[in-house]
Biopython code that builds the backbone (N, CA, C, O; Angstrom):
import numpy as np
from Bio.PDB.StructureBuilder import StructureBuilder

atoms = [
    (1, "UNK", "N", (151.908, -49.939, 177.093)),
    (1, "UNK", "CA", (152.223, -50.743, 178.265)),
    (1, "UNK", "C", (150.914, -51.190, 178.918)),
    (1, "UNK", "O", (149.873, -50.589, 179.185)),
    (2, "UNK", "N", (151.233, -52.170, 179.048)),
    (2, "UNK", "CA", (149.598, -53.087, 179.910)),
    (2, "UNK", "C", (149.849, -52.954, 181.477)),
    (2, "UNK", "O", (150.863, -53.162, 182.143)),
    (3, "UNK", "N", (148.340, -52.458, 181.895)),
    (3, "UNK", "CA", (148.382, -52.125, 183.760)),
    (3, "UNK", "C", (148.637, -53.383, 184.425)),
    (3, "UNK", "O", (148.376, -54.495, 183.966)),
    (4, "UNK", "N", (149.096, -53.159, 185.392)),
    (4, "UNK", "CA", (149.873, -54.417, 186.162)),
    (4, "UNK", "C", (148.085, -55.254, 186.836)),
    (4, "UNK", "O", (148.038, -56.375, 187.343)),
    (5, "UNK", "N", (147.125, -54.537, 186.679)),
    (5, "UNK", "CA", (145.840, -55.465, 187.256)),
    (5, "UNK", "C", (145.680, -56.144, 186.022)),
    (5, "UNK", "O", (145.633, -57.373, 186.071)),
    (6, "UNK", "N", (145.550, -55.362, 184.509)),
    (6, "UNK", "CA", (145.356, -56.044, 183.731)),
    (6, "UNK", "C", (146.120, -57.464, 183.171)),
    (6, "UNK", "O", (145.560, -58.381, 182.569)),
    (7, "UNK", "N", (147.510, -57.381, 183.530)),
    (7, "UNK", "CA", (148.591, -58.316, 183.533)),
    (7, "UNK", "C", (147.849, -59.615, 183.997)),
    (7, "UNK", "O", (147.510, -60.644, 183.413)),
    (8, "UNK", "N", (147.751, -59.229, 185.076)),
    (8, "UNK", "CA", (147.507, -60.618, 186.427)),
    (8, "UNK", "C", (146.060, -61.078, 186.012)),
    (8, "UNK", "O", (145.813, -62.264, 185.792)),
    (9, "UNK", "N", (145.155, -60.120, 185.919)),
    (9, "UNK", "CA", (144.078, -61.148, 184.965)),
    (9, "UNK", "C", (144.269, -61.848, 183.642)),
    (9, "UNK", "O", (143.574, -62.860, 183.556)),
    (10, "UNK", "N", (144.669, -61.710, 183.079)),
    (10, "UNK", "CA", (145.384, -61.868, 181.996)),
    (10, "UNK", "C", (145.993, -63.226, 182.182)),
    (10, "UNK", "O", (145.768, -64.022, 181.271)),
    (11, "UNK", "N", (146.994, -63.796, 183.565)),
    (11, "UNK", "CA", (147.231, -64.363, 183.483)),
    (11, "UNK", "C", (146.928, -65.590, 184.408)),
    (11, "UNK", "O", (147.528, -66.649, 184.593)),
    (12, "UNK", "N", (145.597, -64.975, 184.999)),
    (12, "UNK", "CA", (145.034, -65.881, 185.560)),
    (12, "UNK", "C", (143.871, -66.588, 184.889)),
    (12, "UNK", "O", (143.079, -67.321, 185.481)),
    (13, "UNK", "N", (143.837, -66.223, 183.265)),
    (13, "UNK", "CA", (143.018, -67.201, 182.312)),
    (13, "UNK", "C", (143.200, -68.373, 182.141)),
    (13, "UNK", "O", (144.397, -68.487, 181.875)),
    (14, "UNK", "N", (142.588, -69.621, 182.130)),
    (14, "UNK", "CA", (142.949, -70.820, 180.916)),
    (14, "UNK", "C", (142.357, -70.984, 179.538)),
    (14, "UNK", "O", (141.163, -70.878, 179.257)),
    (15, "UNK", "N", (143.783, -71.372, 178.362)),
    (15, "UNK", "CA", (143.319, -71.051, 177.141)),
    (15, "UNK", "C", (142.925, -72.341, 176.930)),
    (15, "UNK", "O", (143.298, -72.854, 175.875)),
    (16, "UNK", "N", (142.126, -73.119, 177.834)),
    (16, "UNK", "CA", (141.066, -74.220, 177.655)),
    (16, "UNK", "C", (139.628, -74.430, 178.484)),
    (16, "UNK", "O", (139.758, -73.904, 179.589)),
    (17, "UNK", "N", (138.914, -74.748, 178.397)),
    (17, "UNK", "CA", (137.977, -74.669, 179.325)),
    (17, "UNK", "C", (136.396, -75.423, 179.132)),
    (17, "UNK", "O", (136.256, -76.134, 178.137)),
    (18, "UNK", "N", (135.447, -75.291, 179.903)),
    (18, "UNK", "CA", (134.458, -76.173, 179.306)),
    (18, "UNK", "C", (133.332, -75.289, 179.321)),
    (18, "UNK", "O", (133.731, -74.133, 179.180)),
    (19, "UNK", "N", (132.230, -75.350, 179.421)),
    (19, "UNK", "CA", (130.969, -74.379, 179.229)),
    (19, "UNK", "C", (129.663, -75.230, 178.415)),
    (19, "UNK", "O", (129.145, -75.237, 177.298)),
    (20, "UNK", "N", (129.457, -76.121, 180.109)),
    (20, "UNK", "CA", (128.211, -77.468, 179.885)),
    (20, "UNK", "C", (128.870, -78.826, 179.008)),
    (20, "UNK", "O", (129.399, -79.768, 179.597)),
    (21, "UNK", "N", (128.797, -78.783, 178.152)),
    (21, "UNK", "CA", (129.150, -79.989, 177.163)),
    (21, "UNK", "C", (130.126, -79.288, 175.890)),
    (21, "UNK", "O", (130.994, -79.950, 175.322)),
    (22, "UNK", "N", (129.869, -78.035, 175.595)),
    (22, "UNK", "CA", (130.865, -77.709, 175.082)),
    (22, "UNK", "C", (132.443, -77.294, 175.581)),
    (22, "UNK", "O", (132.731, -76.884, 176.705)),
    (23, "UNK", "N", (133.584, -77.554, 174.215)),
    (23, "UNK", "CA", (134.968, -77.474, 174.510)),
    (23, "UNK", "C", (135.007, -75.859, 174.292)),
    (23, "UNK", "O", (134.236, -75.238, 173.561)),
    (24, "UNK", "N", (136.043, -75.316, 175.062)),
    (24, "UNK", "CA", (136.363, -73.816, 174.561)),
    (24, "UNK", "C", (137.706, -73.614, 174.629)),
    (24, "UNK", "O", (138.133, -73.503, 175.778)),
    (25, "UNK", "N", (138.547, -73.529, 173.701)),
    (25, "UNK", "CA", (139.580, -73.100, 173.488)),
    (25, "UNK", "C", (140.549, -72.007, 172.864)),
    (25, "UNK", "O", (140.289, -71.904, 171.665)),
    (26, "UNK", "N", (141.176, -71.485, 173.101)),
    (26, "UNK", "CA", (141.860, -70.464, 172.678)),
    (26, "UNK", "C", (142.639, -70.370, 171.092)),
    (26, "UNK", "O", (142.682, -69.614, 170.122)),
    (27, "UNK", "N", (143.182, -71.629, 171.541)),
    (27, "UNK", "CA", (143.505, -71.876, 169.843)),
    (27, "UNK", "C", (143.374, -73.252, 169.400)),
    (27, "UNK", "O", (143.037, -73.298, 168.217)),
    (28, "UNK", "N", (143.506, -74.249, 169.876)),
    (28, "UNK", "CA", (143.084, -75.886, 169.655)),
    (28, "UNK", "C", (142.762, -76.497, 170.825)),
    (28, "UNK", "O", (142.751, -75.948, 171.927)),
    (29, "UNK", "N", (142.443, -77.873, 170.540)),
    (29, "UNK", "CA", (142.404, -78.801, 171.506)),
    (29, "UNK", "C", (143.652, -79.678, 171.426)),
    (29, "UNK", "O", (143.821, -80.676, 172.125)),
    (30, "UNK", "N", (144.473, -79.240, 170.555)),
    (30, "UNK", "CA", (146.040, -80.359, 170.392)),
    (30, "UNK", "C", (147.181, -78.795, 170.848)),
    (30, "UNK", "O", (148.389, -79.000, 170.966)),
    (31, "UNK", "N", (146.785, -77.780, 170.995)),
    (31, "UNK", "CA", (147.657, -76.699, 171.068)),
    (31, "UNK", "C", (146.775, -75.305, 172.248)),
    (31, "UNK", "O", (146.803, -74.080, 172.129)),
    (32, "UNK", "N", (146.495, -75.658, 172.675)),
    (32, "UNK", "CA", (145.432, -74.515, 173.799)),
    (32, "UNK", "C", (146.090, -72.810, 173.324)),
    (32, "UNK", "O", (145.441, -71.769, 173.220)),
    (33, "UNK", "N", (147.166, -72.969, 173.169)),
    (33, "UNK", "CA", (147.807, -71.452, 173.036)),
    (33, "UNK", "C", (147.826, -70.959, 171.789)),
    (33, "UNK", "O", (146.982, -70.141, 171.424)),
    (34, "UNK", "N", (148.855, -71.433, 170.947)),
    (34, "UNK", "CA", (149.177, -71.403, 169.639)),
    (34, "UNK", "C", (148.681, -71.868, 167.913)),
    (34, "UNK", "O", (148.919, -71.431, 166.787)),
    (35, "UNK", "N", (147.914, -72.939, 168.474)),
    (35, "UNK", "CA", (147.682, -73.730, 167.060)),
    (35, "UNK", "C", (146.751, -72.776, 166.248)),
    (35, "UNK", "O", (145.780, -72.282, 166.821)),
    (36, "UNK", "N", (147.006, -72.498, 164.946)),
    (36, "UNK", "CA", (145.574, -72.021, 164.246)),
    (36, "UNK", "C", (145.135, -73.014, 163.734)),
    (36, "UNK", "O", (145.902, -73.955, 163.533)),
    (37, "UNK", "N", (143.560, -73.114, 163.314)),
    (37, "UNK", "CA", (142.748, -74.140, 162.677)),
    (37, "UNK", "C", (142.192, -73.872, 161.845)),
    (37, "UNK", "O", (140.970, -73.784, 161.962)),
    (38, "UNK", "N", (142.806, -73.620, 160.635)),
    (38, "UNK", "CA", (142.116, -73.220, 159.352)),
    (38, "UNK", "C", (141.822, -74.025, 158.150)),
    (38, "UNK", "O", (141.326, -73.685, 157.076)),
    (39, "UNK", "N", (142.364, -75.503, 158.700)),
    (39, "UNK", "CA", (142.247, -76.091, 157.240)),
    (39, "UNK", "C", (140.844, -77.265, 157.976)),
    (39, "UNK", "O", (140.295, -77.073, 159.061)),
    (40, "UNK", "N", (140.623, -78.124, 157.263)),
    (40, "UNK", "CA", (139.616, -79.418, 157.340)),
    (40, "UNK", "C", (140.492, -80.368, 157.967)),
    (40, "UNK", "O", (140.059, -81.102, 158.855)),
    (41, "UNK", "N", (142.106, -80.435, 157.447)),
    (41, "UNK", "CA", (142.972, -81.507, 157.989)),
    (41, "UNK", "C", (143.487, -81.065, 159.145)),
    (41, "UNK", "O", (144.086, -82.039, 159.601)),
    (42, "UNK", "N", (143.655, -79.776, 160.202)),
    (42, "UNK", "CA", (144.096, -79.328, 161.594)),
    (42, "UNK", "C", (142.451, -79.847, 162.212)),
    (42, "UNK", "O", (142.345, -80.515, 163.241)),
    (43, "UNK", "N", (141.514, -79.499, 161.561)),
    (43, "UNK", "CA", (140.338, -79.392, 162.402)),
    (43, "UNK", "C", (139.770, -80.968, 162.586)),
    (43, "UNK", "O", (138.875, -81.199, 163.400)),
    (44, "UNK", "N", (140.346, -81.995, 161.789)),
    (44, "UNK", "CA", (139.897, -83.636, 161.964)),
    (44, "UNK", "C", (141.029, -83.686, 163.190)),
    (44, "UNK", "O", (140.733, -83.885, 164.368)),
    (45, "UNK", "N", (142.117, -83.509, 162.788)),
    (45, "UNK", "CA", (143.614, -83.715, 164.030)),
    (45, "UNK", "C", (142.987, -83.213, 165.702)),
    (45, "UNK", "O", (143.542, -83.651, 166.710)),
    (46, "UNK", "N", (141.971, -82.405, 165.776)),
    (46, "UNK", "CA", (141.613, -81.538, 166.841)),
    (46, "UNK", "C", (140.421, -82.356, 167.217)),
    (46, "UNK", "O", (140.113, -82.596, 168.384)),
    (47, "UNK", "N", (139.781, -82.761, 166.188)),
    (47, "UNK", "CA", (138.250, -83.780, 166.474)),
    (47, "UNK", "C", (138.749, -84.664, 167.427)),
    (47, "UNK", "O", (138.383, -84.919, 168.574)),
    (48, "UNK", "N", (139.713, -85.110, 166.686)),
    (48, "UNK", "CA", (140.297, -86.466, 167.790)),
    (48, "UNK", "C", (140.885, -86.342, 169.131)),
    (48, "UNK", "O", (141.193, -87.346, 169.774)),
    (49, "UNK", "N", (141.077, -84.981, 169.642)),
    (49, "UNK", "CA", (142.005, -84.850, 170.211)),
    (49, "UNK", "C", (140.760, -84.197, 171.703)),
    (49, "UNK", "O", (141.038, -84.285, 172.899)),
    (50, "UNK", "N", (139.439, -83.585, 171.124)),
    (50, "UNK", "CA", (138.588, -83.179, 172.056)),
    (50, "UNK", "C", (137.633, -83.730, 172.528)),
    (50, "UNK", "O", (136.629, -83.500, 171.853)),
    (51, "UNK", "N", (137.425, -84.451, 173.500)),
    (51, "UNK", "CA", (136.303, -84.948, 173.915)),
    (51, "UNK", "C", (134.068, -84.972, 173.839)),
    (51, "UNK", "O", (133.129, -85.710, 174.137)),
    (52, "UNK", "N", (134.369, -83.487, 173.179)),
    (52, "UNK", "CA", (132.967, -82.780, 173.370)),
    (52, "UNK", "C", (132.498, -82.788, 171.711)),
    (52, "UNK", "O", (133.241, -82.498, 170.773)),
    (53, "UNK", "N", (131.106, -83.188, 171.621)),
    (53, "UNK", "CA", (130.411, -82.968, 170.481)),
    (53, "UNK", "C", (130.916, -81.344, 169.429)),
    (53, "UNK", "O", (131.264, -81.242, 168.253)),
    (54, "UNK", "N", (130.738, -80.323, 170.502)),
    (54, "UNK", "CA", (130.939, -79.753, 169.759)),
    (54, "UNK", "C", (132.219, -78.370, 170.563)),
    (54, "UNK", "O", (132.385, -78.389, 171.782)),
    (55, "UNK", "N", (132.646, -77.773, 170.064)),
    (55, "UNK", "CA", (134.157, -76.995, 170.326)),
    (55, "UNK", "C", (133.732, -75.745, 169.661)),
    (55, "UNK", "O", (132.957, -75.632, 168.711)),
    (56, "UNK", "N", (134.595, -74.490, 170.550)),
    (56, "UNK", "CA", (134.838, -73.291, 170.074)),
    (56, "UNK", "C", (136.015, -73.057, 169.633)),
    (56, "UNK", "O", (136.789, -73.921, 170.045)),
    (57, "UNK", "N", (136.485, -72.331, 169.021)),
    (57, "UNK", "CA", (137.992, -71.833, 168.882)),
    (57, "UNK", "C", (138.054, -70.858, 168.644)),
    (57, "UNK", "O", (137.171, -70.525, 167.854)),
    (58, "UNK", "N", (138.943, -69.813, 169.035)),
    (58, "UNK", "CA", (139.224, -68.517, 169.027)),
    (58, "UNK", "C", (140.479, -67.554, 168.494)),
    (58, "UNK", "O", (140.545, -66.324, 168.496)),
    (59, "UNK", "N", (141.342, -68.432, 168.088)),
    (59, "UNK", "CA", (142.254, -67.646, 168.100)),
    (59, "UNK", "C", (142.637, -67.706, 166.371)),
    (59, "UNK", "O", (143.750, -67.238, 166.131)),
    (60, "UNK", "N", (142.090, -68.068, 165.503)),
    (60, "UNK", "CA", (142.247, -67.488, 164.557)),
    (60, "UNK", "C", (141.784, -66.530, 163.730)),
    (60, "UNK", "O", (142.146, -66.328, 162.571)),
    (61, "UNK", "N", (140.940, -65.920, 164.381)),
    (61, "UNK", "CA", (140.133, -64.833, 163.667)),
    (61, "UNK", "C", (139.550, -64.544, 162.746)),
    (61, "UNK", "O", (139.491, -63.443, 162.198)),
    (62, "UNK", "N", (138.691, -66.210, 162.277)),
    (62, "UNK", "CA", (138.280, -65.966, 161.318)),
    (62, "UNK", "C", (136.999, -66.925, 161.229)),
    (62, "UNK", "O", (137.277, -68.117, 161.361)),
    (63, "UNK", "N", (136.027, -66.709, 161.085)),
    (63, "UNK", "CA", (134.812, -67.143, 161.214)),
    (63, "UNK", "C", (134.915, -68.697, 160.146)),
    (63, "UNK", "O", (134.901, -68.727, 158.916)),
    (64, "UNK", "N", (134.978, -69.420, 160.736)),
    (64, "UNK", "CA", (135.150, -70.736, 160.084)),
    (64, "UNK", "C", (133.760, -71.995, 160.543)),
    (64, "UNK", "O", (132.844, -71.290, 160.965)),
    (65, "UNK", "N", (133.506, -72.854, 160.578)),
    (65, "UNK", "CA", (132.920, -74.203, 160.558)),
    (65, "UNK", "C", (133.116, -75.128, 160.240)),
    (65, "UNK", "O", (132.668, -75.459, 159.142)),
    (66, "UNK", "N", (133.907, -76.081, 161.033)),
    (66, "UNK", "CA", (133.795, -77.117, 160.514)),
    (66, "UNK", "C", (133.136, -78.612, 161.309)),
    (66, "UNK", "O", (132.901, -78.746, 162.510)),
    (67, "UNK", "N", (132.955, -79.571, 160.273)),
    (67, "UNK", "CA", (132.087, -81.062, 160.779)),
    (67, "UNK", "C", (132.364, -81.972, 160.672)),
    (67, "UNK", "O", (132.709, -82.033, 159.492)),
    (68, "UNK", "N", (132.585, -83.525, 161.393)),
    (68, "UNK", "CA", (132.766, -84.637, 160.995)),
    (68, "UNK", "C", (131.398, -85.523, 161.131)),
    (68, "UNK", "O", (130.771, -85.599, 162.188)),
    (69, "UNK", "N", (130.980, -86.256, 159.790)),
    (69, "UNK", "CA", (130.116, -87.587, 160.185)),
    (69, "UNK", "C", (130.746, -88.522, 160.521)),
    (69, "UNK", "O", (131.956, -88.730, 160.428)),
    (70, "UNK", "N", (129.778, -89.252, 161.013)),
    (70, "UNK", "CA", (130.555, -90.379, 161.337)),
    (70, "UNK", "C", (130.791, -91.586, 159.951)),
    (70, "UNK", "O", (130.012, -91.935, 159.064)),
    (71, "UNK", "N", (131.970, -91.920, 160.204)),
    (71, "UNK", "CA", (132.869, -92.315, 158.629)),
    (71, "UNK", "C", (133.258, -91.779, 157.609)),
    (71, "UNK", "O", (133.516, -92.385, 156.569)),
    (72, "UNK", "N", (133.394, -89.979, 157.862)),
    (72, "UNK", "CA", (133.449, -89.306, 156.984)),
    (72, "UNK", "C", (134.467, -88.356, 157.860)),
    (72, "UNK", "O", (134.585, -88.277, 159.083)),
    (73, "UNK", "N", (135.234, -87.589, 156.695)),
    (73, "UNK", "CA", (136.408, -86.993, 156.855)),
    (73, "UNK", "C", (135.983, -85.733, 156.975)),
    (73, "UNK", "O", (135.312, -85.422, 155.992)),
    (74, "UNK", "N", (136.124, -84.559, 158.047)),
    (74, "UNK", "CA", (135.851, -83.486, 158.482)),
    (74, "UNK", "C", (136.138, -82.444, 157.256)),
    (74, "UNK", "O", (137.199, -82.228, 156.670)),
    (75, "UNK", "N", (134.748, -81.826, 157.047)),
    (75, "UNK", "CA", (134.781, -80.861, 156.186)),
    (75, "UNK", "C", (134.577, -79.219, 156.992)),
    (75, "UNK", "O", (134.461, -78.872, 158.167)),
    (76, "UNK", "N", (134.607, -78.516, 155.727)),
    (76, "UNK", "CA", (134.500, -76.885, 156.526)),
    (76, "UNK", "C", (134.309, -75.781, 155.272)),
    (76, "UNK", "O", (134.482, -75.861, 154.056)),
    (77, "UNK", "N", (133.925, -74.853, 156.056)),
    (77, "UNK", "CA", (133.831, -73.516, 155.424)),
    (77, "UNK", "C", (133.814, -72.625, 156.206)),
    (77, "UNK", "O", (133.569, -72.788, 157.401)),
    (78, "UNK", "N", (134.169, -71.119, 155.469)),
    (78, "UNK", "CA", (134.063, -69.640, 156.033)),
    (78, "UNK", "C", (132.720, -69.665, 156.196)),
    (78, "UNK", "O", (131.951, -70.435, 155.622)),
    (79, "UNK", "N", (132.357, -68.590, 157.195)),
    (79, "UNK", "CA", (130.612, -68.389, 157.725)),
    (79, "UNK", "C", (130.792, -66.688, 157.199)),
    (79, "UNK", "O", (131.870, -66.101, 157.108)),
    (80, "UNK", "N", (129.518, -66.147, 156.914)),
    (80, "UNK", "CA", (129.267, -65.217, 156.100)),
    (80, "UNK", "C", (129.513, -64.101, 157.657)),
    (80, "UNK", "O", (129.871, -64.780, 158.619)),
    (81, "UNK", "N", (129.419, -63.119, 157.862)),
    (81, "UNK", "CA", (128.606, -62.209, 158.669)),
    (81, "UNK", "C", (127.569, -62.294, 158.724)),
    (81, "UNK", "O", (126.946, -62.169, 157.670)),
    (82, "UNK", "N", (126.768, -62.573, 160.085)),
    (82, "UNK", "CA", (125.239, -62.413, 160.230)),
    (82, "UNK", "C", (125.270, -63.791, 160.129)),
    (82, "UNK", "O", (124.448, -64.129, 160.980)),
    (83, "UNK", "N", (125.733, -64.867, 159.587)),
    (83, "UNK", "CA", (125.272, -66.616, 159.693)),
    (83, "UNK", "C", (125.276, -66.957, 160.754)),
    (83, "UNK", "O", (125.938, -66.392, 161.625)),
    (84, "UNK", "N", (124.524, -67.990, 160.959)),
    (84, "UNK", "CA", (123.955, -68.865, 162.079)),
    (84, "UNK", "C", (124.016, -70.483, 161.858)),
    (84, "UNK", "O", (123.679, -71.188, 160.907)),
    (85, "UNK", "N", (124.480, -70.721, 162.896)),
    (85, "UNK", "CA", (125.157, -72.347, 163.043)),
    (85, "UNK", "C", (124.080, -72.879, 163.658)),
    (85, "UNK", "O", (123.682, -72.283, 164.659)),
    (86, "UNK", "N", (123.420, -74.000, 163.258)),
    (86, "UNK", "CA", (122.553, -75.228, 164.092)),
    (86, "UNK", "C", (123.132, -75.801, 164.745)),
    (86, "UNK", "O", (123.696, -76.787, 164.269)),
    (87, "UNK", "N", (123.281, -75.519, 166.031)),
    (87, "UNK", "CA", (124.361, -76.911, 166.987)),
    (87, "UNK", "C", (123.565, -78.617, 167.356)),
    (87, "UNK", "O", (124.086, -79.651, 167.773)),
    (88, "UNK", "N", (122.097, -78.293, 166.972)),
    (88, "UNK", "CA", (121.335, -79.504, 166.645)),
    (88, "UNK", "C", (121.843, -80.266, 165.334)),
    (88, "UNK", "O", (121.607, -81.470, 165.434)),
    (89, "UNK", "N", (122.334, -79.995, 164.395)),
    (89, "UNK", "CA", (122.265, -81.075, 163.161)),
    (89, "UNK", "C", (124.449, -80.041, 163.132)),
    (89, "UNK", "O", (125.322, -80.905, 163.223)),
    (90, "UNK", "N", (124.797, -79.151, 163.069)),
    (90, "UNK", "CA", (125.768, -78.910, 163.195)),
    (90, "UNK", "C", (126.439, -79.103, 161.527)),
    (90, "UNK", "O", (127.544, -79.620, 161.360)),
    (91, "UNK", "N", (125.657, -78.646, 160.467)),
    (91, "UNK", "CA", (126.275, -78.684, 159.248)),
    (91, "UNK", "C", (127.080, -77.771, 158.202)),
    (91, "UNK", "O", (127.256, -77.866, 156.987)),
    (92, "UNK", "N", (127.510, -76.816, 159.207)),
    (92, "UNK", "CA", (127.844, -75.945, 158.470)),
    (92, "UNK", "C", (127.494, -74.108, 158.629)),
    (92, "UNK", "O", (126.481, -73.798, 159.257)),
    (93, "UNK", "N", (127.987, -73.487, 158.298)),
    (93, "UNK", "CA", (127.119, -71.859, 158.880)),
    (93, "UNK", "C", (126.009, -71.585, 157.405)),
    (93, "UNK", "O", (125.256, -70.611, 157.371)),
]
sb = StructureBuilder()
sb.init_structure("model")
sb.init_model(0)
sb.init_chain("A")
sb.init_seg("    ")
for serial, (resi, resn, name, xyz) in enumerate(atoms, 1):
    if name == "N":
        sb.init_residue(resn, " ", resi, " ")
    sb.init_atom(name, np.array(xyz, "f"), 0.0, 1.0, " ", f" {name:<3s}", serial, name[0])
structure = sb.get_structure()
């Protein structure tokens, strides 16, 4: 059973938010709550849908990356443990 303080914080979160120029979301930018983003084709659907260069997502639990160029169709991959993302050139972990 969850403490009734913990409840009310809990539900005084938003599963969207900003942090400078980046998007932060819980589970999408087309779904804030629910959506997972695991493929290249949810994560182009979400490109379009977020305003900010670059986006977090959280709720699938699984260390992912993905990128769009411009005229090019959003690609991705799993990130190792210990990888590190360039948010300057943004290609990948």
């Amino acid at each position: 059973m969850i403490a009734p303080e913990n409840l009310s914080f809990l539900e005084s979160l938003s599963p969207r938010g900003e942090e400078g120029r980046v998007g932060l979301y819980h589970a999408s930018p087309r779904d804030p709550v629910w959506e997972y983003v695991l493929s290249a084709l949810l994560a182009e659907l979400c490109m379009d849908e977020q305003p900010h260069r670059i986006c977090l997502i959280g709720h699938s639990h699984v260390a992912l990356s993905f990128a769009r160029h411009e005229g090019a169709l959003a690609t991705g991959e799993p990130c190792r443990d210990g990888a590190e993302l360039d948010l300057a050139t943004a290609n990948g972990c």
